[in-house]
C-alpha positions in Angstrom: 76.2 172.1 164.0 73.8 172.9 161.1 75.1 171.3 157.8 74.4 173.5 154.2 73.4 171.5 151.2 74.0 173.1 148.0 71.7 171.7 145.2 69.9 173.6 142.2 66.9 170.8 141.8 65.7 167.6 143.1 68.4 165.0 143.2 67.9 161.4 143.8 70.8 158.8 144.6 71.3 155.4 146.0 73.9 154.2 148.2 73.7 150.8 147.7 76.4 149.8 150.9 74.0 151.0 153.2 71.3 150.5 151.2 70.1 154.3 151.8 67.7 156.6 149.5 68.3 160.0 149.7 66.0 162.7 148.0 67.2 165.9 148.4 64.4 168.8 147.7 66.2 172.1 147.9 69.1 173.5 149.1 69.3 175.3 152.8 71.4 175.0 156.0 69.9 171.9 157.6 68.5 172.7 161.4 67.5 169.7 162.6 66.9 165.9 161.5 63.9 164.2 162.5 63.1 160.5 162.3 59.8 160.2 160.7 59.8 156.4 161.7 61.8 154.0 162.3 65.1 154.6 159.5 63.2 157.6 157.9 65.4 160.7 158.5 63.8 164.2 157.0 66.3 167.3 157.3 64.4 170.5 158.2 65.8 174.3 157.9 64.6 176.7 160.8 61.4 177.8 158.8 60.7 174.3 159.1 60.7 173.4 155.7 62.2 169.8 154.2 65.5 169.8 152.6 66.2 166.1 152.1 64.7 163.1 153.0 66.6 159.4 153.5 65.0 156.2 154.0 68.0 153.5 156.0 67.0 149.9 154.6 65.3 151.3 151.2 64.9 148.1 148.7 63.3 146.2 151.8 60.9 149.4 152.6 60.0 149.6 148.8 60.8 146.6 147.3 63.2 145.3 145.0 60.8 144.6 142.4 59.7 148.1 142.3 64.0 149.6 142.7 66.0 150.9 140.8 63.6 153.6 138.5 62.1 156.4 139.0 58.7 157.2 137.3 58.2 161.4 137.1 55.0 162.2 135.1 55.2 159.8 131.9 59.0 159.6 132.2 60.8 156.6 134.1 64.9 157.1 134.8 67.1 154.6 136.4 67.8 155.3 139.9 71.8 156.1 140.1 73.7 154.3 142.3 76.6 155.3 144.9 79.7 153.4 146.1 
């Protein structure tokens, strides 16, 4: 059943249980979620365009040194952190 998101701008968060990124892009009713690779999930509306993506097993696929910011432009924010 297709799933609606509701967000106004990019939002980043960090479950740190399952130890899962999500980057939502824009809002929509997702259509279908395809696995990229391996643990790599990208939402899709039914124009085909991304909604969110989630990476399973994130601070192994990016590396703990490199976790827990976010660098946009010349501006770095602390990644926030679910659960």
């Amino acid at each position: 059943m297709p799933r609606e998101t509701t967000i106004e701008c990019m939002e980043i968060s960090y479950d740190k249980i399952v130890d899962a990124l999500n980057v939502s892009l824009r809002a929509g009713v997702v259509a279908k979620t395809l696995e990229i690779v391996p643990e790599i999930l990208v939402d899709v509306d039914k124009k085909g365009n991304t909604l969110n993506i989630e990476i399973i097993g994130a601070s192994e696929k990016i590396g703990k040194k490199n976790f827990g910011k976010v660098t946009v432009g010349k501006h770095s924010l602390a990644l926030p952190m679910v659960a």
